[in-house]
N, C-alpha and C positions, 0 to 999 in steps of 0.2 A: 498607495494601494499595493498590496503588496500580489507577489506572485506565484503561486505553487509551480513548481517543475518536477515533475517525475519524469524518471527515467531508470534505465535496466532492462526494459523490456526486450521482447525477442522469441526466436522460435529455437522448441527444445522438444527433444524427444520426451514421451510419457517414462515419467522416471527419473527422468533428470532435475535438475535445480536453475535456479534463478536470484538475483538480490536484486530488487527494486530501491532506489533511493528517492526521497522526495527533499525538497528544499524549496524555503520561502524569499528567494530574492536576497538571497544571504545574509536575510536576518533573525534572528533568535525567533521559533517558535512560541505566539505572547497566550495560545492557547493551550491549558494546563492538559486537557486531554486532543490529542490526535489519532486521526485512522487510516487505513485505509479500507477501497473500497475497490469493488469490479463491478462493470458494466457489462453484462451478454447485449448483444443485438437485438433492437426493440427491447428491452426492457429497462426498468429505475435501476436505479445505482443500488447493490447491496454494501451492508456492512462484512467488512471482510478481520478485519483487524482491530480492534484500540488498547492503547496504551495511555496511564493515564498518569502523571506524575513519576514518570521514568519506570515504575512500578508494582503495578496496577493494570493487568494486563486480560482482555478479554478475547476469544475468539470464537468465530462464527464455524459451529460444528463439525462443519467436512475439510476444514483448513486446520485444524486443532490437530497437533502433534505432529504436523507436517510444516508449517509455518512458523516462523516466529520474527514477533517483530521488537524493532530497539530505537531507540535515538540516542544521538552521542552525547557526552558532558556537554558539549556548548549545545544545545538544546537548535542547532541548525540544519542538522542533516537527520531522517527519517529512514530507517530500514526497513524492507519487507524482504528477508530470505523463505525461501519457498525452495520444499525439498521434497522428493517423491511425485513430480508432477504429472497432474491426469490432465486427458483431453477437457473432462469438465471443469478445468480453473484456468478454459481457454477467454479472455477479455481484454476489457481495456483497464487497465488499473487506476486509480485515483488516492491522489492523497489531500486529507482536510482536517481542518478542528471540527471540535464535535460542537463544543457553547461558544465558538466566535467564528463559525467559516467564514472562509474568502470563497473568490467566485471560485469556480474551479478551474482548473490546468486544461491545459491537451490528455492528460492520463499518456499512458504507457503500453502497445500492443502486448499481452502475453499472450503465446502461439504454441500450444501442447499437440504436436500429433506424431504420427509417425513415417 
């Protein structure tokens, strides 16, 4: 079974930046497209990020041009840099496939205030 791990997270003034990294138990990502994802308090998980064959990149509106995310050549490690940060991209972060998730991780606090 394998594991998601995020981490990066932490507290940063609005404005500042952040890189989130995910990794699946150190093994090759076997899902062609991954995401990630934030969670506010009481609510579902949104789509925050995917990238889809290294290439193939979408993002969810209020993170677009302020975000961007990557994975390395060995298809192991998962980025989410996050630049210009607002109080409202304050959550828990998550990362997952989109056609084969696993469960999911602990996620990642991100803490935007001032």
């Amino acid at each position: 079974q394998v594991q998601l791990v995020e981490s990066g997270g932490g507290w940063v003034r609005p404005g500042g930046s952040l890189t989130l990294s995910c990794t699946a138990s150190g093994r090759i990502f076997s899902d062609p497209a991954m995401a990630w994802y934030r969670q506010y308090p009481g609510k579902q998980r949104e789509l925050v990020a995917v990238i889809f064959d290294k290439d193939t990149i979408h993002y969810e509106h209020s993170v677009r041009g302020r975000f961007a995310i990557s994975i390395d050549n060995a298809k192991t490690t998962m980025n989410l840099h996050m630049d210009r940060l607002k109080p409202e991209d304050t959550a828990v972060y998550y990362c997952n496939g989109v056609t084969l998730p696993s469960d999911w991780g602990q996620g990642t606090q991100v803490t935007v205030s001032s």
